[in-house]
N, CA, C and O of each residue as an XYZ file, in Angstrom:
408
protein
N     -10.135     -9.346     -7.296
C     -10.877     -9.572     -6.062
C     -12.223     -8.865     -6.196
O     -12.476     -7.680     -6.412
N     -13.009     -9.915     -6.008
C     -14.771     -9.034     -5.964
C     -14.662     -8.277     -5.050
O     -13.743     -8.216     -4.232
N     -16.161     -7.266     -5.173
C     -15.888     -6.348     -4.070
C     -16.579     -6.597     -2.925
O     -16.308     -5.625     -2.220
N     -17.277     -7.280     -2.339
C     -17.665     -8.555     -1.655
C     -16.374     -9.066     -0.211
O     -16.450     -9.439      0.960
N     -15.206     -8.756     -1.305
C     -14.189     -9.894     -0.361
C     -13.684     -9.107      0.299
O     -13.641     -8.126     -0.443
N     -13.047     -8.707      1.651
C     -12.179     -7.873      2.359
C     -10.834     -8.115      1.846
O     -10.505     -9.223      1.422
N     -10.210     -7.315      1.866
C      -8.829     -7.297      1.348
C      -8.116     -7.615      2.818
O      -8.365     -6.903      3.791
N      -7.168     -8.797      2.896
C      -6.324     -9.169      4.187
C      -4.369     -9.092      3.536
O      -3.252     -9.076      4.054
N      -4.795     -9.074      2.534
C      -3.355     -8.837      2.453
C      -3.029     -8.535      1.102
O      -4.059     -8.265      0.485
N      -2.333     -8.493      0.623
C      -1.888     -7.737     -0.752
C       0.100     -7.654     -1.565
O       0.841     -7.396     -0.617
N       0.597     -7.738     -2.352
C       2.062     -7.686     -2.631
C       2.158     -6.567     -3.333
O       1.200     -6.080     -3.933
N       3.599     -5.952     -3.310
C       3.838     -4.945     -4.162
C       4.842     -5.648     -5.212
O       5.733     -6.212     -4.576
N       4.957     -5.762     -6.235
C       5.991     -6.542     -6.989
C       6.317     -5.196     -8.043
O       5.449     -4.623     -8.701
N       7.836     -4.830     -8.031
C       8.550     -4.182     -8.590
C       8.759     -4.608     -9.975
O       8.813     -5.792    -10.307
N       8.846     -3.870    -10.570
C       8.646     -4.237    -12.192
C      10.121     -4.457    -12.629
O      10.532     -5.280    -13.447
N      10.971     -3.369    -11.769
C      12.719     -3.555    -12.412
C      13.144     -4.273    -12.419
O      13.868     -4.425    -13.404
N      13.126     -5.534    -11.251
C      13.852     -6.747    -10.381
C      12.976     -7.843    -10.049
O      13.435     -8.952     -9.773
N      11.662     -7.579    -10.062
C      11.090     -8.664     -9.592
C      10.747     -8.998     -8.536
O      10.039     -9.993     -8.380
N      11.276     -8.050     -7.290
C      11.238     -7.605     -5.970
C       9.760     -7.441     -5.569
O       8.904     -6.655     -5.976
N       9.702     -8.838     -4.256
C       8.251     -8.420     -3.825
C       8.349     -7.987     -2.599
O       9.203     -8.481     -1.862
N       7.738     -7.271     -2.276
C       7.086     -6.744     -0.605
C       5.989     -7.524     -0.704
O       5.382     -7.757     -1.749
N       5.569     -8.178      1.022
C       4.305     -8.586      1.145
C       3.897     -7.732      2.142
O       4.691     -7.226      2.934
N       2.175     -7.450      2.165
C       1.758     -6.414      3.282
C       0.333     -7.067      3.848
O      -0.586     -7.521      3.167
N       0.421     -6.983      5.201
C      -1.112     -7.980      5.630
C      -1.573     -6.739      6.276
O      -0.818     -5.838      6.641
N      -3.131     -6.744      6.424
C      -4.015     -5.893      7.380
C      -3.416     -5.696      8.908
O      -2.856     -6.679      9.393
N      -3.479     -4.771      9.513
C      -2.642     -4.922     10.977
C      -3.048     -3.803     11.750
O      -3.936     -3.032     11.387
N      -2.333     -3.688     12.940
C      -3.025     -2.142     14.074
C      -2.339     -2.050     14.628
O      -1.889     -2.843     15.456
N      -1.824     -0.400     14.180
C      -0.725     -0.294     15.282
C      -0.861      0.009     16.484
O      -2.024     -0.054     16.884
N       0.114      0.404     17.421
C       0.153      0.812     18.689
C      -0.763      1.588     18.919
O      -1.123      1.674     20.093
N      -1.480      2.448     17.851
C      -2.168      3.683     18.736
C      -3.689      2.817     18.142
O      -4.811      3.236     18.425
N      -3.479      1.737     17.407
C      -5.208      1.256     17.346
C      -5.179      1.628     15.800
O      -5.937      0.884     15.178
N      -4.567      2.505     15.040
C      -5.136      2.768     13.540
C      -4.867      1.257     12.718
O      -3.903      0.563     13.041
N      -5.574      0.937     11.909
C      -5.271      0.114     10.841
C      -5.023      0.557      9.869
O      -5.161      1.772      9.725
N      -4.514     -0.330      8.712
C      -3.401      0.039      7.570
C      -3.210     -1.410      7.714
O      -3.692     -2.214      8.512
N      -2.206     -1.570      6.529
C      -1.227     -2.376      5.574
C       0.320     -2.662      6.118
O       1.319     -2.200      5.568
N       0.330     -3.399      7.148
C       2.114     -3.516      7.313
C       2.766     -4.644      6.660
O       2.253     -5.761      6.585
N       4.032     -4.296      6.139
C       5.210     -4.657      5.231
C       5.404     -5.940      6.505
O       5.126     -5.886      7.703
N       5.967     -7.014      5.719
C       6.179     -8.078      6.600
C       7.873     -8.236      7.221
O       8.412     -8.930      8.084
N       8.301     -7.239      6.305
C       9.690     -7.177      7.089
C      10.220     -5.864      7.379
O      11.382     -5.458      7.353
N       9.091     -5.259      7.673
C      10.034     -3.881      8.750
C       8.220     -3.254      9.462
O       7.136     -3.813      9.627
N       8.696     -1.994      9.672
C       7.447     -1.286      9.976
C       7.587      0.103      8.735
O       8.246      1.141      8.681
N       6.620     -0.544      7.892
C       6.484      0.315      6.543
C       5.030     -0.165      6.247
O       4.545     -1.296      6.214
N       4.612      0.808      6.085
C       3.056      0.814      6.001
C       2.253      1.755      4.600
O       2.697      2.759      4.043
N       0.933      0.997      4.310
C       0.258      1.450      3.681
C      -1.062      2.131      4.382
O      -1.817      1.472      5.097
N      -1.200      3.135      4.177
C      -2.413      3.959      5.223
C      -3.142      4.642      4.378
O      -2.779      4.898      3.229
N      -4.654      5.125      5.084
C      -5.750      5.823      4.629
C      -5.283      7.289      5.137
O      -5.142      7.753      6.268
N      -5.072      7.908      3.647
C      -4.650      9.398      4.434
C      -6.217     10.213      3.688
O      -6.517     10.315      2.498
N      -6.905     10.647      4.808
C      -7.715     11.978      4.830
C      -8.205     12.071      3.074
O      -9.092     11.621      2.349
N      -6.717     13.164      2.952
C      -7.215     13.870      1.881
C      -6.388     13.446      0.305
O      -6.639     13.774     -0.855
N      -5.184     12.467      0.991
C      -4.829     11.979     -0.272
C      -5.122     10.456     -0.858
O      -4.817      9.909     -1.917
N      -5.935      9.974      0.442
C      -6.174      8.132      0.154
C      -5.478      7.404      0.262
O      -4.823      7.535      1.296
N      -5.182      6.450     -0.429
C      -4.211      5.404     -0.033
C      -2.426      6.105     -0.111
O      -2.229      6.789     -1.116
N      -1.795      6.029      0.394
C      -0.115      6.226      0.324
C       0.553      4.840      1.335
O       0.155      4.019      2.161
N       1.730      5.216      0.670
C       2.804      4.708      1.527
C       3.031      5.238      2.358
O       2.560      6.357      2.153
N       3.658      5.214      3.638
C       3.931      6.399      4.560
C       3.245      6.041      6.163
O       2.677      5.037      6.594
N       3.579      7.311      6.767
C       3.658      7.027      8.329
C       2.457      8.032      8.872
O       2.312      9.204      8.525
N       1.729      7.383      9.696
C       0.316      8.555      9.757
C       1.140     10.158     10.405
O       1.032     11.275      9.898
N       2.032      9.729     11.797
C       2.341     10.925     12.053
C       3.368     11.485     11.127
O       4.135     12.235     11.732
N       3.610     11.374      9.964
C       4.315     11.863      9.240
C       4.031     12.536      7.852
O       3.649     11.768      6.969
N       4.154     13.779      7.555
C       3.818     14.634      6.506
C       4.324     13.928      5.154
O       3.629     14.197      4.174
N       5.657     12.881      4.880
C       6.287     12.438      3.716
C       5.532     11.318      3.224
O       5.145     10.383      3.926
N       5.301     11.475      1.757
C       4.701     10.415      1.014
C       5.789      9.525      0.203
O       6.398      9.921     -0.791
N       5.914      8.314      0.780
C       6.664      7.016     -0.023
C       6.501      6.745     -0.799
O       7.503      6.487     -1.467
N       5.076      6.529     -1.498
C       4.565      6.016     -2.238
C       2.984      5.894     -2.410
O       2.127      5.909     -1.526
N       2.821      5.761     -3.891
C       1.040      6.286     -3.792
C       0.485      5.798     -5.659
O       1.181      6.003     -6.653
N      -0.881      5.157     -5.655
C      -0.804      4.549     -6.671
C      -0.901      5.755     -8.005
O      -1.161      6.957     -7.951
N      -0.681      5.159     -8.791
C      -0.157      6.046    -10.249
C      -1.398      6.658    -10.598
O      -1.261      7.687    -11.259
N      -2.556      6.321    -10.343
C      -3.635      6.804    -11.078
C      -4.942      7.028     -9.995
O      -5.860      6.304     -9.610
N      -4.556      8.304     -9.745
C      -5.101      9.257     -8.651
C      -6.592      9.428     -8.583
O      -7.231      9.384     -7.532
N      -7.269      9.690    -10.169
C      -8.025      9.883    -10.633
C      -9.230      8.721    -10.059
O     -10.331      8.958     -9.561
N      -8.553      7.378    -10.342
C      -9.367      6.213    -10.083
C      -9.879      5.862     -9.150
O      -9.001      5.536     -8.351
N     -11.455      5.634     -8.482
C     -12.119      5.238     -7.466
C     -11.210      4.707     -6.580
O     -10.449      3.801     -6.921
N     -11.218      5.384     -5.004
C     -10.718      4.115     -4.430
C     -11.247      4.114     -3.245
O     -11.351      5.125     -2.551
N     -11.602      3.040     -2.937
C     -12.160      2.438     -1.050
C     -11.160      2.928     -0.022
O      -9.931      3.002     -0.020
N     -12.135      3.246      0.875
C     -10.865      3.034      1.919
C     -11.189      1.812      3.065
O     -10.937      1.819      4.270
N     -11.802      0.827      2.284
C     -11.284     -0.708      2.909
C     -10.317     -0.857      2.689
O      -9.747     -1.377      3.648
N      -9.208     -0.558      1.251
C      -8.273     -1.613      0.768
C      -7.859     -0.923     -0.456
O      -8.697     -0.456     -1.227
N      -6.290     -0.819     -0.713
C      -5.734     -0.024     -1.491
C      -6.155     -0.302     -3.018
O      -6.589     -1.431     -3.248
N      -6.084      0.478     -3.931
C      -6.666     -0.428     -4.818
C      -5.012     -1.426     -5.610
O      -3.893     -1.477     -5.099
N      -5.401     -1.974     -6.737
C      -4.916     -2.575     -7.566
C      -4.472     -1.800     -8.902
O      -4.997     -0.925     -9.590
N      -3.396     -2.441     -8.949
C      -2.117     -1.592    -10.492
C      -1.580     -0.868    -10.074
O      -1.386     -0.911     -8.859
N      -1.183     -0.076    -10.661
C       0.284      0.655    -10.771
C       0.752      1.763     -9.574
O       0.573      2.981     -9.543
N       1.332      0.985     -8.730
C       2.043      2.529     -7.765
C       3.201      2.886     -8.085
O       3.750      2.284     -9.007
N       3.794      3.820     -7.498
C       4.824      4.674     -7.479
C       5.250      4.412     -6.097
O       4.590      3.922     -5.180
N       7.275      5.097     -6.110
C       7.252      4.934     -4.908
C       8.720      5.821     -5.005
O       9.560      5.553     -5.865
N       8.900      6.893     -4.019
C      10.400      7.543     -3.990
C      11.265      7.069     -2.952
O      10.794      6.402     -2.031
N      12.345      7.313     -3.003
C      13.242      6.492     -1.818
C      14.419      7.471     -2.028
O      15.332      7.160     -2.793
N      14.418      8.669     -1.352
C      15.533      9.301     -1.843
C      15.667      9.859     -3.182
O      14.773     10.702     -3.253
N      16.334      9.835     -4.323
C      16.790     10.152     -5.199
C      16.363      9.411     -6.578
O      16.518      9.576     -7.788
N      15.625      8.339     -5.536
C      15.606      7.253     -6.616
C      13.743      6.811     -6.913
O      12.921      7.325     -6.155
N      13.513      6.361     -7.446
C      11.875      6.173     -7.805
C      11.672      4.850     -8.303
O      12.691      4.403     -8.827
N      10.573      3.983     -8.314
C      10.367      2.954     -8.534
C       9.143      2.787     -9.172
O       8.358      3.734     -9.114
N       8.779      1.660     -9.838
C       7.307      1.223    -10.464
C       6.868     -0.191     -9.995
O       7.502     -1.191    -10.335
N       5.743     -0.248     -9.188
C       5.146     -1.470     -8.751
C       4.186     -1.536     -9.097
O       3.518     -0.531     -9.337
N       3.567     -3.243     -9.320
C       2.636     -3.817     -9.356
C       1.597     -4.086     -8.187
O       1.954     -5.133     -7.648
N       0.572     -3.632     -7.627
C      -0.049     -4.062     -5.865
C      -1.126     -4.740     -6.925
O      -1.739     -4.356     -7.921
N      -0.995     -6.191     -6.014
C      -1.691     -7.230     -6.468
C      -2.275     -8.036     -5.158
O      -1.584     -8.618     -4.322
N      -3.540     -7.947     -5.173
C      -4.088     -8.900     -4.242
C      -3.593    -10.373     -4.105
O      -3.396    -10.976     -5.160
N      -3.372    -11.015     -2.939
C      -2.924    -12.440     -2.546
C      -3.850    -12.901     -1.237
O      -3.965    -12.510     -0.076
N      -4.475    -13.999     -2.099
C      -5.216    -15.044     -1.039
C      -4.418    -15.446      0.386
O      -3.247    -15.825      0.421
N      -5.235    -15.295      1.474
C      -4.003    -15.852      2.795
C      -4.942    -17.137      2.798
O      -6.021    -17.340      2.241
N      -4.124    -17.959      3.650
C      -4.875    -19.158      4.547
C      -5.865    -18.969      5.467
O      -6.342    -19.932      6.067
């Protein structure tokens, strides 16, 4: 995606299974925007001081956050490649890949 284009939505595709999450631009109740998951309320947000994560604004726990910290990132729009993600005990490797909407 040029950098030109607004980012409206985006997938996370799991590398183990093949497992996609889809996430569109959205606002929650209190007005913040972020990234919501199309089948629950799981979100991608602009945090302050760590940038893009997975996770809940009023909440201190990080879900997930892309692999390479180091790398420029906007806070229009999460970037692209490799995130991470914990779930308990367990950890995961995704792909966040931009997707054209209608």
């Amino acid at each position: 995606m040029d950098e030109g284009t607004q980012t409206v939505a985006f997938e996370l595709r799991r590398r183990i299974d093949d497992l996609v999450y889809r996430f569109a631009k959205a606002t929650d109740p209190m007005g913040r925007v972020g990234f919501k998951r199309s089948d629950g309320d799981y979100w991608i947000i602009w945090h302050e001081k760590l940038r893009w994560i997975a996770g809940a604004w009023d909440d201190a726990e990080v879900l997930g956050r892309p692999w390479d910290q180091l790398a420029k990132q906007s806070d229009a729009s999460p970037p692209e490649g490799v995130w991470v993600s914990r779930k308990g005990s367990k950890s995961y490797v995704y792909d966040l890949v931009y997707v054209e909407t209608p």
